[in-house]
N, C-alpha and C positions, 0 to 999 in steps of 0.2 A: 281741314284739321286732321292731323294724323290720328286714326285708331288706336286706344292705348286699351287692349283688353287686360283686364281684372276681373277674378274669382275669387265670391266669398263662399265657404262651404259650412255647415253647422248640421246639426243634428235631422234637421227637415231636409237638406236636397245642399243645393248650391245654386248659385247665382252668375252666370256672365254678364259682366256690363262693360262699357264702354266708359271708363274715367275720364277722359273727354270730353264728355259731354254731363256727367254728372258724377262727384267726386266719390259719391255713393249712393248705393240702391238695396233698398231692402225688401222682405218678404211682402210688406204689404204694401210697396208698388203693386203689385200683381193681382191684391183683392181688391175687387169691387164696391165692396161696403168702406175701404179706408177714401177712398172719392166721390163716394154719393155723401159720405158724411161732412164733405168738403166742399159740398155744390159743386164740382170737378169731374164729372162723370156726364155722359149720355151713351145712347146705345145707337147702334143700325144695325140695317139687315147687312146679309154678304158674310160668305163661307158657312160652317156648318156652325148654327145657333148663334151667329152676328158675331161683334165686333162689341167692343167700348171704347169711347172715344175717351181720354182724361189729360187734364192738364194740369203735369206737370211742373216740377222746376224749370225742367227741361225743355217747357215747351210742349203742346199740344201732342200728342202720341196716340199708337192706336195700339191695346190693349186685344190680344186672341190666345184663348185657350186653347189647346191641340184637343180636340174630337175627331175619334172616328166617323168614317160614314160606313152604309151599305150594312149589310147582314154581323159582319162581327160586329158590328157598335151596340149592335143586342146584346152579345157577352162581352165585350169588353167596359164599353160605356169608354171612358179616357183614360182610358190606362195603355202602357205601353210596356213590354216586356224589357227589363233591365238586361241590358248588352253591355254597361259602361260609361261613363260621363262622355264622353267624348262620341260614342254614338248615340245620347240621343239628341231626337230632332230638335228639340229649342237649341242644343249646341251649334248643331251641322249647319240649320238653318244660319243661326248669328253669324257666322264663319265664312257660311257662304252669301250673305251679304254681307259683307267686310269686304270679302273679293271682288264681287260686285262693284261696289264704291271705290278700290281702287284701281277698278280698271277704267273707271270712270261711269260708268254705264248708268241708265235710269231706271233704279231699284229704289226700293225707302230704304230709309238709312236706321242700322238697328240701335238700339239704347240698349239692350240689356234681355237675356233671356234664363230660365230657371227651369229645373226641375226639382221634383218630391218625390221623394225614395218611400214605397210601400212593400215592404217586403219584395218580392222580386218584380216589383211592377212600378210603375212612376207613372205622375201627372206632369204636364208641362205647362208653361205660355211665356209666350215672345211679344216683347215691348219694341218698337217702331216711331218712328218719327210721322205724324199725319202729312200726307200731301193735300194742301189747300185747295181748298174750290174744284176737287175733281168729279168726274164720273167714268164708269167704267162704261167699257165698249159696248157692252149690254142696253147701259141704258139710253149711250147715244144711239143705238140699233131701232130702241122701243121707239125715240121722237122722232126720227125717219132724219138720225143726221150722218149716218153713215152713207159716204160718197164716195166717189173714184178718188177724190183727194187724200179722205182722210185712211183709205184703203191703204194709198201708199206710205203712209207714216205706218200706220202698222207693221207691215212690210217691211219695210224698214227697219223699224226698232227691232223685230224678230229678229231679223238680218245682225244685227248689232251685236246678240246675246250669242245667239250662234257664231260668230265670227271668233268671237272669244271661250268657242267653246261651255259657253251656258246653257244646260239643259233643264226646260221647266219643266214639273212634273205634271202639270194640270193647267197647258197655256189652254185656256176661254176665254171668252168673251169679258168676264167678270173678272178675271186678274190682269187686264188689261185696262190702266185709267187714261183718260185723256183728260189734261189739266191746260192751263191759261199760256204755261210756260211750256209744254211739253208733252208727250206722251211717257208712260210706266210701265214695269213690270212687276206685279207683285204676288205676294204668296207664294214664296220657293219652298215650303215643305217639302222633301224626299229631293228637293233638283240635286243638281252637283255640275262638276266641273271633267265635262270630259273631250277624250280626241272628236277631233270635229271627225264626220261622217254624214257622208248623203242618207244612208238609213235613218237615223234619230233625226236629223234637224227633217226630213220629210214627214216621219212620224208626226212630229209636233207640230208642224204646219197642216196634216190632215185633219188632229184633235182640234184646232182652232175652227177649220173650216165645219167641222160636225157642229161645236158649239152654235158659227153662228148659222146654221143650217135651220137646227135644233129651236133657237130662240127666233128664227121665223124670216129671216136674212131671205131666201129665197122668194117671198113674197108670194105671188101668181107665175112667175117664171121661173125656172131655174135658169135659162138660157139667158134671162138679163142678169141673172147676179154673178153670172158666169164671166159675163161680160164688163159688166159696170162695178163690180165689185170684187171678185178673186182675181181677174187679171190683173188688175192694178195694183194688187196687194201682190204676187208674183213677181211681176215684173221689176218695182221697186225691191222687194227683195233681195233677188238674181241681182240686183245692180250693185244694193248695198255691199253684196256678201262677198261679191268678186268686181273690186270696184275697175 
């Protein structure tokens, strides 16, 4: 179904959503308390202070608030300096999964994203379509199901983003889901759409390999993960990317 973006704006922010998928969406899509009032709400862990899960008209969706991390999230807490509707991140993000989706690629598909004007600062969050039955790469890593196979779907999918010029901002282990149907890519906050280059898509393949470094990937060897596990993901890549 084709993308049919619409904008409400009013006094608190503005709203992008997707009429496609629901003919309208309002502010309190967005708060928590109008879906737990509604038995429609649960929460999980993943990204900074979890997710909520709610179900919609539209269908099951995944509900995140934009928080900082790191040292300014002390002074900022969520807020975000006013540049313009159009640059902030619940925009760029919805827009750039829009892109995503029609270049076919496996990204969640967006329903609607908002911001709130506070004097020169704004809060956001971005509404998603939930992918079923997933886990991220993370937690396939933790039950010991990461293998040379599923190394190469990795690979691959990266392969896929970048081919098209997609750069994630934060590709880890944890914005990477493995589902029944498919492998994902999710949480594009800051990504965008740029000239392909050996520099960034290299960059973004190192940030992955840190993550799953980080998260214990190496085991007792580096020399077997080297092996049974980055080359596979390599190689299928190189293959994807330059078929």
């Amino acid at each position: 179904m084709m993308m049919q973006e619409r904008i409400n704006s009013d006094a608190e922010g503005a709203i992008l959503f997707d009429a496609a998928v629901s003919l309208q969406v309002g502010h309190e899509w967005f708060a928590a308390d109008y879906w737990r009032d509604r038995d429609a709400l649960r929460t999980q862990s993943g990204g900074r202070g979890g997710v909520a899960i709610i179900a919609t008209p539209a269908g099951e969706c995944v509900l995140r608030h934009y928080r900082r991390g790191g040292l300014v999230a002390t002074l900022m807490g969520d807020r975000y300096l006013w540049t313009g509707a159009d640059r902030t991140r619940p925009f760029m993000e919805f827009r750039l999964l829009a892109e995503i989706a029609r270049l076919g690629l496996p990204g969640p598909a967006v329903v609607a994203a908002r911001y709130c004007r506070h004097g020169p600062f704004y809060g956001a969050d971005l509404i998603t379509r939930r992918i079923a039955d997933a886990q991220t790469l993370a937690e396939c890593l933790a039950a010991g199901r990461l293998d040379g196979e599923l190394a190469e779907e990795v690979g691959a999918l990266v392969a896929r983003f970048h081919r098209d010029g997609i750069w994630h901002a934060d590709l880890n282990a944890h914005n990477v889901l493995v589902a029944p149907n498919g492998l994902y890519l999710i949480d594009f906050d800051r990504g965008r759409q740029r000239t392909s280059a050996v520099a960034w898509q290299r960059a973004n393949l190192l940030r992955l390999r840190r993550s799953l470094l980080k998260l214990g990937a190496v085991g007792q060897d580096e020399a077997t993960f080297e092996k049974s596990i980055w080359q596979p993901l390599l190689y299928r890549y190189g293959r994807t990317l330059n078929p």
